[in-house]
C-alpha positions in Angstrom: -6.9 7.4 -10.6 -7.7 4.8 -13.8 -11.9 3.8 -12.9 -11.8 0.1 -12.9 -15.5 -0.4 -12.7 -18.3 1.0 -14.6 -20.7 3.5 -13.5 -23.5 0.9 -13.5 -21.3 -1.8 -11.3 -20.9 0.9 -8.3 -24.7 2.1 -8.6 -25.4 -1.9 -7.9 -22.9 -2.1 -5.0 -24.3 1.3 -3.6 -27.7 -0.8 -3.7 -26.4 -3.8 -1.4 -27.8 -3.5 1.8 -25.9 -2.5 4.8 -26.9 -2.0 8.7 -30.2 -2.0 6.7 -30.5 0.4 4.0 -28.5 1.2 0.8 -24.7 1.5 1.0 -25.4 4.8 -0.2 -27.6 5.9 2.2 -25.4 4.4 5.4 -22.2 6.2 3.6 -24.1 9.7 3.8 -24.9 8.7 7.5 -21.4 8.6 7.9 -20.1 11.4 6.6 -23.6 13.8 8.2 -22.0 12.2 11.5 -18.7 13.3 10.9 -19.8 16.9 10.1 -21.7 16.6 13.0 -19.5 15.2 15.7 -16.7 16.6 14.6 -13.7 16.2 16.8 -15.8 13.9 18.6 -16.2 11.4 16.4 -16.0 8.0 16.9 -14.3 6.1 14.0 -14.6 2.9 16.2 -18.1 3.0 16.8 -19.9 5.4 14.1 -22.6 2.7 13.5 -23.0 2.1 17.2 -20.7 -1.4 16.9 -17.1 -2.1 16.8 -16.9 -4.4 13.7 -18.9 -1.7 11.2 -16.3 -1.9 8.5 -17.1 -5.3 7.5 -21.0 -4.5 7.4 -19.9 -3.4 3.9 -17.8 -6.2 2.8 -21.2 -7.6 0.9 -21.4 -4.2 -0.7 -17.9 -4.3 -1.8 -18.2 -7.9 -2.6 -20.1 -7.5 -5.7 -17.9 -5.5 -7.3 -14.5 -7.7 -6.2 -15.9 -11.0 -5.0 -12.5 -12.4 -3.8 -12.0 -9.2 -0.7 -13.8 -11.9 1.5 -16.3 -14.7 2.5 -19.3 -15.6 4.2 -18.3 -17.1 7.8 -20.8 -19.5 9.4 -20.6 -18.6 13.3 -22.8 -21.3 14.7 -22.3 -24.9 12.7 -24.9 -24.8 9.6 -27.4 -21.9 10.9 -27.3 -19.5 7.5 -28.8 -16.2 10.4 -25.2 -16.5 12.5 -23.3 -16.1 9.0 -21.0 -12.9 8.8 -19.1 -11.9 6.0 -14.9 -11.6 7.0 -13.1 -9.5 4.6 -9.9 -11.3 3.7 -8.1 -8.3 1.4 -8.4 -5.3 3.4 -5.7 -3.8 0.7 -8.8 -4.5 -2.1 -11.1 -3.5 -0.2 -10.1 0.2 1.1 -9.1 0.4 -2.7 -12.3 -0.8 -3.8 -14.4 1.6 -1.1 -12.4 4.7 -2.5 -13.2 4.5 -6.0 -17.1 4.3 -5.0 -16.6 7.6 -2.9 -14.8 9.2 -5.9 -17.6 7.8 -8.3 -20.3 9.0 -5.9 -18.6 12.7 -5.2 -17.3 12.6 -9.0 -14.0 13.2 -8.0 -10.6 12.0 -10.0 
């Protein structure tokens, strides 16, 4: 797999904030949870809410702006915005190279 962002660009993204903390610390919830479940696991609700994937759409937004936009849910009130990823092609790309970069995998 050809790295299409630079070491510095994923560090920033792993900064975003998501469920709030650090993409990176959320992503080692994650897989700690899936050690620790095991079998069962919950891929639907790991964060404790159905719609978690998109919590990282932000993250993965500052290294591919186009994966997705900001939604507002209630008229012009900026606090009921959500982000609604658009390219969920780009963006499962996107979230593997940052979980090669982080485990330094090819």
């Amino acid at each position: 797999m050809t790295n299409k962002y630079t070491p510095g660009q994923i560090e920033s993204a792993l900064n975003v904030e998501v469920c709030g903390e650090p993409m990176r610390n959320v992503m080692c919830e994650l897989l700690a949870t899936l050690f620790k479940e095991a079998e069962g696991f919950s891929g639907k609700r790991p964060l404790g809410m159905s719609d978690w994937l998109t919590d990282f759409g932000p993250a993965v937004a500052v290294l591919e702006p186009s994966i997705g936009e900001y939604i507002l849910d209630d008229g012009n009130d900026p606090t009921s915005a959500y982000f609604e990823v658009n390219d969920w092609k780009l963006f499962d790309e996107t979230i593997e190279e940052i979980l090669r970069y982080v485990f330094k995998t090819e």
